[in-house]
DOSEVEX-880680 format. One record per residue (C-alpha): residue number from 1; x, y, z. Coordinates in nm, 3 decimals. Layout:
REM residues N
<atom><nr>NUM</nr><c1>X</c1><c2>Y</c2><c3>Z</c3></atom>
...
REM end
This chain:
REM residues 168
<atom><nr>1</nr><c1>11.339</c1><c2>11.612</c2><c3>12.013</c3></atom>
<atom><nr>2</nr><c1>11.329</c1><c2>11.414</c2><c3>11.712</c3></atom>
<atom><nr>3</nr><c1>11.009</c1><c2>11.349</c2><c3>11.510</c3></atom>
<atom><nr>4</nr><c1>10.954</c1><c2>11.013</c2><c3>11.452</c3></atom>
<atom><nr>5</nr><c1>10.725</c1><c2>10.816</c2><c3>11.217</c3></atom>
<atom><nr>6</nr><c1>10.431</c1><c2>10.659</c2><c3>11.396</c3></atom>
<atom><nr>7</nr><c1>10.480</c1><c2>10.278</c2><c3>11.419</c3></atom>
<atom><nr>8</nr><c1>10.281</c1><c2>10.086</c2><c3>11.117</c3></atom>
<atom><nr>9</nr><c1>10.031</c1><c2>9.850</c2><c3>11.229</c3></atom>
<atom><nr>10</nr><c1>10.106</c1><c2>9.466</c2><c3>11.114</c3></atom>
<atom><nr>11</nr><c1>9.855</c1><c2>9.168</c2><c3>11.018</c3></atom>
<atom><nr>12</nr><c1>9.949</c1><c2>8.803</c2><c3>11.016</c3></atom>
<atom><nr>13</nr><c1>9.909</c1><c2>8.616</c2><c3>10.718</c3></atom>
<atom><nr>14</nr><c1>9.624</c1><c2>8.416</c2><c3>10.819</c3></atom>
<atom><nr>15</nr><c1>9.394</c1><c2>8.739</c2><c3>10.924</c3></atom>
<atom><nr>16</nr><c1>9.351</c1><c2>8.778</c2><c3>10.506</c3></atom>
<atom><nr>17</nr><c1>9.378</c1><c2>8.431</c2><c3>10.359</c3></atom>
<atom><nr>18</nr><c1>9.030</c1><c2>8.370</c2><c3>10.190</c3></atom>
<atom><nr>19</nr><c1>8.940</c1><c2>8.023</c2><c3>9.996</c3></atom>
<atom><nr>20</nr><c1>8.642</c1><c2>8.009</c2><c3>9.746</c3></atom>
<atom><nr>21</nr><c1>8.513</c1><c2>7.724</c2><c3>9.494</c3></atom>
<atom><nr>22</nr><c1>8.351</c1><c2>7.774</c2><c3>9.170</c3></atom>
<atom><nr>23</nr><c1>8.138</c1><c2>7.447</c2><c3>8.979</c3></atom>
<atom><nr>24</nr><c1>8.231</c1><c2>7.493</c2><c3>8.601</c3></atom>
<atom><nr>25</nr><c1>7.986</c1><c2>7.517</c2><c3>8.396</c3></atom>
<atom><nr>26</nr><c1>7.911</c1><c2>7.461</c2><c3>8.027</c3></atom>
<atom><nr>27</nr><c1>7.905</c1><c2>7.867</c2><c3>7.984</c3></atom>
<atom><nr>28</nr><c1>8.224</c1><c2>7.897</c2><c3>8.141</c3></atom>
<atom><nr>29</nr><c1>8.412</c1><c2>7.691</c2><c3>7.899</c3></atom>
<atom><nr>30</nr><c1>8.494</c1><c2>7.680</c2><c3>7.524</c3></atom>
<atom><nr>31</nr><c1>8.383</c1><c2>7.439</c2><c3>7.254</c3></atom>
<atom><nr>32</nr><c1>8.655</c1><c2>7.206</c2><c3>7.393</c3></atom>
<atom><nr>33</nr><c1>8.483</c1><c2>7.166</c2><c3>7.710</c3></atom>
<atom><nr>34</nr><c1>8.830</c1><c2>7.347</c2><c3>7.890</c3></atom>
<atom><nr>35</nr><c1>8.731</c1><c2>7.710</c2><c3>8.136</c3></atom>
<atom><nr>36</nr><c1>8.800</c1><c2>7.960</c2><c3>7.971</c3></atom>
<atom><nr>37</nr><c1>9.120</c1><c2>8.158</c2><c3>8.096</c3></atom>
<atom><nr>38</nr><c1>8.956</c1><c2>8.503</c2><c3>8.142</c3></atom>
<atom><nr>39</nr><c1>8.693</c1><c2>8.293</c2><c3>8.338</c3></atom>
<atom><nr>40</nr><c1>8.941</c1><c2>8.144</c2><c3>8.557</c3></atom>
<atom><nr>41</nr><c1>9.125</c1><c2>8.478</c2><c3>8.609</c3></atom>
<atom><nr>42</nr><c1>8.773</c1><c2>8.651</c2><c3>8.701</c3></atom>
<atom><nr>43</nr><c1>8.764</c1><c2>8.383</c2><c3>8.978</c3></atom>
<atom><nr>44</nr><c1>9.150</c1><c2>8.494</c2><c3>9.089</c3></atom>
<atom><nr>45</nr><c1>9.035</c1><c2>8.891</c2><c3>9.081</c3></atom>
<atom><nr>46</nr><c1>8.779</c1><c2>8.817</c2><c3>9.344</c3></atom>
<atom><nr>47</nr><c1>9.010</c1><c2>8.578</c2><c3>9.529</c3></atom>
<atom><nr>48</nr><c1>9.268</c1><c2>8.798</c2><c3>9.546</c3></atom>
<atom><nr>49</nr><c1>9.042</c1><c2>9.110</c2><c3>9.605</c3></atom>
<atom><nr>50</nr><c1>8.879</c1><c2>8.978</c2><c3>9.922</c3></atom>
<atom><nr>51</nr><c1>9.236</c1><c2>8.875</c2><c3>10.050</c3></atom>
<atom><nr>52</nr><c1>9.367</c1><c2>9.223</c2><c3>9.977</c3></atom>
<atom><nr>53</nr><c1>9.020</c1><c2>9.397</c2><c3>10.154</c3></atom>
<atom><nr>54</nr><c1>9.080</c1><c2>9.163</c2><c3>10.448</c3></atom>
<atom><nr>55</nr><c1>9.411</c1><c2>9.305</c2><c3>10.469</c3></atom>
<atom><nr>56</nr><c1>9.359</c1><c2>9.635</c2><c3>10.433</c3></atom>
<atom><nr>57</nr><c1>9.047</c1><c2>9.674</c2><c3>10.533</c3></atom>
<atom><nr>58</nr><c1>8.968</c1><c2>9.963</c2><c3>10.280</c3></atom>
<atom><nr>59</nr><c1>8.902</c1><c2>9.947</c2><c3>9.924</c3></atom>
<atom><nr>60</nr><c1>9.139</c1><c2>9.805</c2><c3>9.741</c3></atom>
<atom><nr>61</nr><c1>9.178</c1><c2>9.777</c2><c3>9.312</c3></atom>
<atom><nr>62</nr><c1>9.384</c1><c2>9.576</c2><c3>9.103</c3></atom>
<atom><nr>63</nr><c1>9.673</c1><c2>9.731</c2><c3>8.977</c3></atom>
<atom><nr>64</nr><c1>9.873</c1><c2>9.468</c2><c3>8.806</c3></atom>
<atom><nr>65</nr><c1>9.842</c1><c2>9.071</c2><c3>8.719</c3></atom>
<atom><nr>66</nr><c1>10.178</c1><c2>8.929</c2><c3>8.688</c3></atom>
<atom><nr>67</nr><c1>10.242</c1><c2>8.620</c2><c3>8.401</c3></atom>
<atom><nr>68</nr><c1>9.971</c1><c2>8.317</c2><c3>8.441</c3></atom>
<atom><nr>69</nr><c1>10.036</c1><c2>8.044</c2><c3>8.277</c3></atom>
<atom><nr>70</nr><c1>9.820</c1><c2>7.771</c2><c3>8.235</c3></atom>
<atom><nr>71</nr><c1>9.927</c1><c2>7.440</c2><c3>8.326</c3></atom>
<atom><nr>72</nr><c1>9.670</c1><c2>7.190</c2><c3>8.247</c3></atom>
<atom><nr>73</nr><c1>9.298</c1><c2>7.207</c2><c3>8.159</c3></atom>
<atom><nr>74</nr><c1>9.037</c1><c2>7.314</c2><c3>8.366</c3></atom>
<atom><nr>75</nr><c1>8.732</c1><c2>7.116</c2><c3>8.237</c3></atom>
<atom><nr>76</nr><c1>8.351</c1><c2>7.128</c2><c3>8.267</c3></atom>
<atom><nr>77</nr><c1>8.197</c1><c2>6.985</c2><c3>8.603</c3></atom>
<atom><nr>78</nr><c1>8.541</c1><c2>7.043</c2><c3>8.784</c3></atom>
<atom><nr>79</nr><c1>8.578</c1><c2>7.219</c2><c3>9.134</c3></atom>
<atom><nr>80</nr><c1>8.798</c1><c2>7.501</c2><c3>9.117</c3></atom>
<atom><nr>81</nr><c1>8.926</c1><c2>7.617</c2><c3>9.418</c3></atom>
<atom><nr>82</nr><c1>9.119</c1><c2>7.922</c2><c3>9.471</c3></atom>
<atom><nr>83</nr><c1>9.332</c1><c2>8.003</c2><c3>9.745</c3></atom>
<atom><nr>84</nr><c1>9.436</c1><c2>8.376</c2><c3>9.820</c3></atom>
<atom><nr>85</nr><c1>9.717</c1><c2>8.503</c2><c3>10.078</c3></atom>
<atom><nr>86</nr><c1>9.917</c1><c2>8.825</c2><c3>10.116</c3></atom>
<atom><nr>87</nr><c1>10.230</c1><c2>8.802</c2><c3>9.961</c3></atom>
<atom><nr>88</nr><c1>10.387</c1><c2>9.141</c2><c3>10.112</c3></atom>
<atom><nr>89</nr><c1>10.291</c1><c2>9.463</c2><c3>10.150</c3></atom>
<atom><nr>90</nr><c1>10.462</c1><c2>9.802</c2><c3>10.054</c3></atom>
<atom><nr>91</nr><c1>10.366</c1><c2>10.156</c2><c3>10.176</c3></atom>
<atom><nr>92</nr><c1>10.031</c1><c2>10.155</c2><c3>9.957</c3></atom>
<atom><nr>93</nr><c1>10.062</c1><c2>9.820</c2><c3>9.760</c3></atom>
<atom><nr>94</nr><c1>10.050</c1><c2>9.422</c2><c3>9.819</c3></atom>
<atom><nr>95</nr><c1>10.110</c1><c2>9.081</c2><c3>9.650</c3></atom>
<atom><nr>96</nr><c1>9.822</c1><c2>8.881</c2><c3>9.660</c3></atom>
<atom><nr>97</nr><c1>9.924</c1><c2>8.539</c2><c3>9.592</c3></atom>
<atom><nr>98</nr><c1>9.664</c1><c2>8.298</c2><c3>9.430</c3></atom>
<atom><nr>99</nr><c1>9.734</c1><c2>7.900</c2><c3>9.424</c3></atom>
<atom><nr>100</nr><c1>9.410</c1><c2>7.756</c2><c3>9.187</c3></atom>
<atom><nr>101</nr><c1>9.350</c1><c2>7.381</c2><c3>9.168</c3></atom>
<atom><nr>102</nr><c1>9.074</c1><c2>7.161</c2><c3>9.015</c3></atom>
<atom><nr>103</nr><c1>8.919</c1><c2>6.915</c2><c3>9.171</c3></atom>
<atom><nr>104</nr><c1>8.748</c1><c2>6.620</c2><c3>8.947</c3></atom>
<atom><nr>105</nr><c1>8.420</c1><c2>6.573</c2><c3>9.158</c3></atom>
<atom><nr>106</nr><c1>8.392</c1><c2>6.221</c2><c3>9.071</c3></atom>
<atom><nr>107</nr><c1>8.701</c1><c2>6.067</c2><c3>9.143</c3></atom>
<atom><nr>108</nr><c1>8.818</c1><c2>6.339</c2><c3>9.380</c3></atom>
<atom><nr>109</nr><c1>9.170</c1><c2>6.380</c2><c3>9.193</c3></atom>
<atom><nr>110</nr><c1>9.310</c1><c2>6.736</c2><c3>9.239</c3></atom>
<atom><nr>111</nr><c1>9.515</c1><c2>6.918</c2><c3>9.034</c3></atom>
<atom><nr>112</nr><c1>9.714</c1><c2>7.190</c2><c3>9.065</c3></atom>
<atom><nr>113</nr><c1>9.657</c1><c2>7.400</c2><c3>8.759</c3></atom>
<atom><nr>114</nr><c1>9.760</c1><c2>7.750</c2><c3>8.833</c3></atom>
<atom><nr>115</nr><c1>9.956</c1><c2>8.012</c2><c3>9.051</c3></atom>
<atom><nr>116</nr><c1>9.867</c1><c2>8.382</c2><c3>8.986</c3></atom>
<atom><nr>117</nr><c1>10.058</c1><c2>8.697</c2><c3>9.176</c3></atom>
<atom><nr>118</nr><c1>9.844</c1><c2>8.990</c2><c3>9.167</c3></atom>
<atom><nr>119</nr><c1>9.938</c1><c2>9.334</c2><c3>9.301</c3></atom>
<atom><nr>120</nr><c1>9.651</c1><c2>9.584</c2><c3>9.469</c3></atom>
<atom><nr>121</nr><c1>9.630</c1><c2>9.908</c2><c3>9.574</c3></atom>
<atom><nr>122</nr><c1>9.450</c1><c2>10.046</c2><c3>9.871</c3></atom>
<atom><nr>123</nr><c1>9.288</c1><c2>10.366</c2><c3>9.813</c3></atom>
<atom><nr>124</nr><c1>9.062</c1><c2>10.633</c2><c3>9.999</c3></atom>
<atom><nr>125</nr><c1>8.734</c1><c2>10.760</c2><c3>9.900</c3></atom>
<atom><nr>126</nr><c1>8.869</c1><c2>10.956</c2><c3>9.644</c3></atom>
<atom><nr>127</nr><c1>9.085</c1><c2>10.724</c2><c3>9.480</c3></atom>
<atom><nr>128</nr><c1>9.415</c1><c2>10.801</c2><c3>9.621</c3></atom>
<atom><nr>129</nr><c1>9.615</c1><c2>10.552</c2><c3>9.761</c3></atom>
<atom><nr>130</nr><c1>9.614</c1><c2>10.529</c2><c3>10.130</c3></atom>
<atom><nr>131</nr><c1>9.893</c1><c2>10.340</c2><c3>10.314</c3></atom>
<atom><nr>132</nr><c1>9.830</c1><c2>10.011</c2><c3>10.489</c3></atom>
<atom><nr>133</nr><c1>9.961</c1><c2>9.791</c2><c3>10.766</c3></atom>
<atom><nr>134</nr><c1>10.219</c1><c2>9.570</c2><c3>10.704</c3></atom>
<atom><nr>135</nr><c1>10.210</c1><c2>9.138</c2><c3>10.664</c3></atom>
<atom><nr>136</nr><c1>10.335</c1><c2>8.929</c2><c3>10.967</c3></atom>
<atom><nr>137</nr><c1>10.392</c1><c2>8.542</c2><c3>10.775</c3></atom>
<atom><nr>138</nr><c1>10.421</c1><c2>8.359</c2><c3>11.039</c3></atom>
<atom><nr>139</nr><c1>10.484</c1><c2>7.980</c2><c3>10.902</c3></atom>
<atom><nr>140</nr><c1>10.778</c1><c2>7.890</c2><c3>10.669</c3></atom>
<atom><nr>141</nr><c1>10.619</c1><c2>7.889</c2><c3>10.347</c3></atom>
<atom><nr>142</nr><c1>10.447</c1><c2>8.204</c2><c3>10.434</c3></atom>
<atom><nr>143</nr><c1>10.825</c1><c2>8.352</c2><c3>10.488</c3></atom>
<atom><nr>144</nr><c1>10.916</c1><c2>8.168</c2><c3>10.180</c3></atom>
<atom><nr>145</nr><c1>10.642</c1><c2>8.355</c2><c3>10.007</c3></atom>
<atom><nr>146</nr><c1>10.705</c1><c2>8.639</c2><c3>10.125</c3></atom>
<atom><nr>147</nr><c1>11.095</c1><c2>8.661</c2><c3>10.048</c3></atom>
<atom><nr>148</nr><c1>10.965</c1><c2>8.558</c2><c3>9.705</c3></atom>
<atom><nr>149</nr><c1>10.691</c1><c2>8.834</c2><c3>9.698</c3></atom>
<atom><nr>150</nr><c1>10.973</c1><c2>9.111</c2><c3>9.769</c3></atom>
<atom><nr>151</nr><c1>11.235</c1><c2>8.968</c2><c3>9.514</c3></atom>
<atom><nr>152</nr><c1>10.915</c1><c2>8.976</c2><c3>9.250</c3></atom>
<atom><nr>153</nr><c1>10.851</c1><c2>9.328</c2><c3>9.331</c3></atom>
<atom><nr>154</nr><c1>11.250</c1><c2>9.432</c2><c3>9.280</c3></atom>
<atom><nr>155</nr><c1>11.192</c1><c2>9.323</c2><c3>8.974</c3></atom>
<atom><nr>156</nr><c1>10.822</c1><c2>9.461</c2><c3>8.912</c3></atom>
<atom><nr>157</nr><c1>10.994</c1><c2>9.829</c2><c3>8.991</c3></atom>
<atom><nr>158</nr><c1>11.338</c1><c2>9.748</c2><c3>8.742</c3></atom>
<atom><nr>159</nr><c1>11.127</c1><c2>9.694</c2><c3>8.504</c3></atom>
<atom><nr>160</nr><c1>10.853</c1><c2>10.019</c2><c3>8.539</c3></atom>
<atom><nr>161</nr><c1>11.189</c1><c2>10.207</c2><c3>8.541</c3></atom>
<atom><nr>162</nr><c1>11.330</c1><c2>10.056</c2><c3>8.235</c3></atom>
<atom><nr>163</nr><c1>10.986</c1><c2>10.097</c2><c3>8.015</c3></atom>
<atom><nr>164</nr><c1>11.012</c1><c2>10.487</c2><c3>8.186</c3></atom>
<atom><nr>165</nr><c1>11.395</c1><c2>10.525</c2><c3>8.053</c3></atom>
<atom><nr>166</nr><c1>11.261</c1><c2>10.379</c2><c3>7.679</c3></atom>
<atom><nr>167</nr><c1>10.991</c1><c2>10.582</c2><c3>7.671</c3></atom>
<atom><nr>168</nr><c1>11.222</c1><c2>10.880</c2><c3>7.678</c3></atom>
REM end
């Protein structure tokens, strides 16, 4: 008889997704009256960190941020809105995909201003990472995502093997 792994749990898409809003405020911005970035990417960590609890459903820690580029201002008295979704999931890893937008409370004009791809770990009680059950998308942009996700983390691991090889 053959030993055979156990069968890994999966977890649609939608069981993680979380959505949160943030009011900016004049302490949140700079003397230009734009959000600061680090407080904009505070408001992705948590995003993304629920998402990736949800998901897991164990503690989970940031392990990487990928690029974020700022598209447009985020000023004081907008709405910004952040909107968190698995990605894809690896053995102990997953993409946590963060789409932010502002919303000018007056006028009600949105704007998308952001997109941020995060990648968390889920660990035990001692810090070790645990493995976790995989993503089901189950819409078409959540298979787009995710086809996206896995070609992103191709890359992520080319490029922790070529920093390994030049730090030889």
């Amino acid at each position: 008889m053959t030993d055979s792994l156990p069968a890994r749990l999966s977890r649609p898409v939608s069981a993680s997704q979380h959505v949160t809003s943030e009011l900016i405020m004049p302490h949140d911005a700079n003397i230009l009256g734009h959000a600061f970035g680090g407080a904009i990417m505070a408001m992705v960590d948590k995003a993304a960190a629920v998402s990736a609890f949800r998901h897991a459903r164990t503690a989970c820690v940031t392990a990487s941020i990928d690029r974020v580029d700022f598209r447009e201002p985020i000023h004081v008295g907008d709405l910004v809105t952040c909107q968190a979704s698995v990605n894809f999931v690896g053995t102990t890893s997953m993409e946590i995909g963060v789409r932010v937008e502002a919303e000018d409370l007056i006028t009600g004009a949105r704007r998308h201003t952001n997109t941020c791809y995060l990648t968390f770990v889920a660990i035990d009680r001692n810090g070790r990472p645990v493995p976790i059950a995989l993503v089901q998308p189950e819409a078409d942009d959540q298979f787009r995502r995710y086809d996206a996700a896995q070609a992103r983390r191709r890359r992520r691991l080319e490029e922790r093997q070529d920093e390994a090889r030049a730090d030889r």
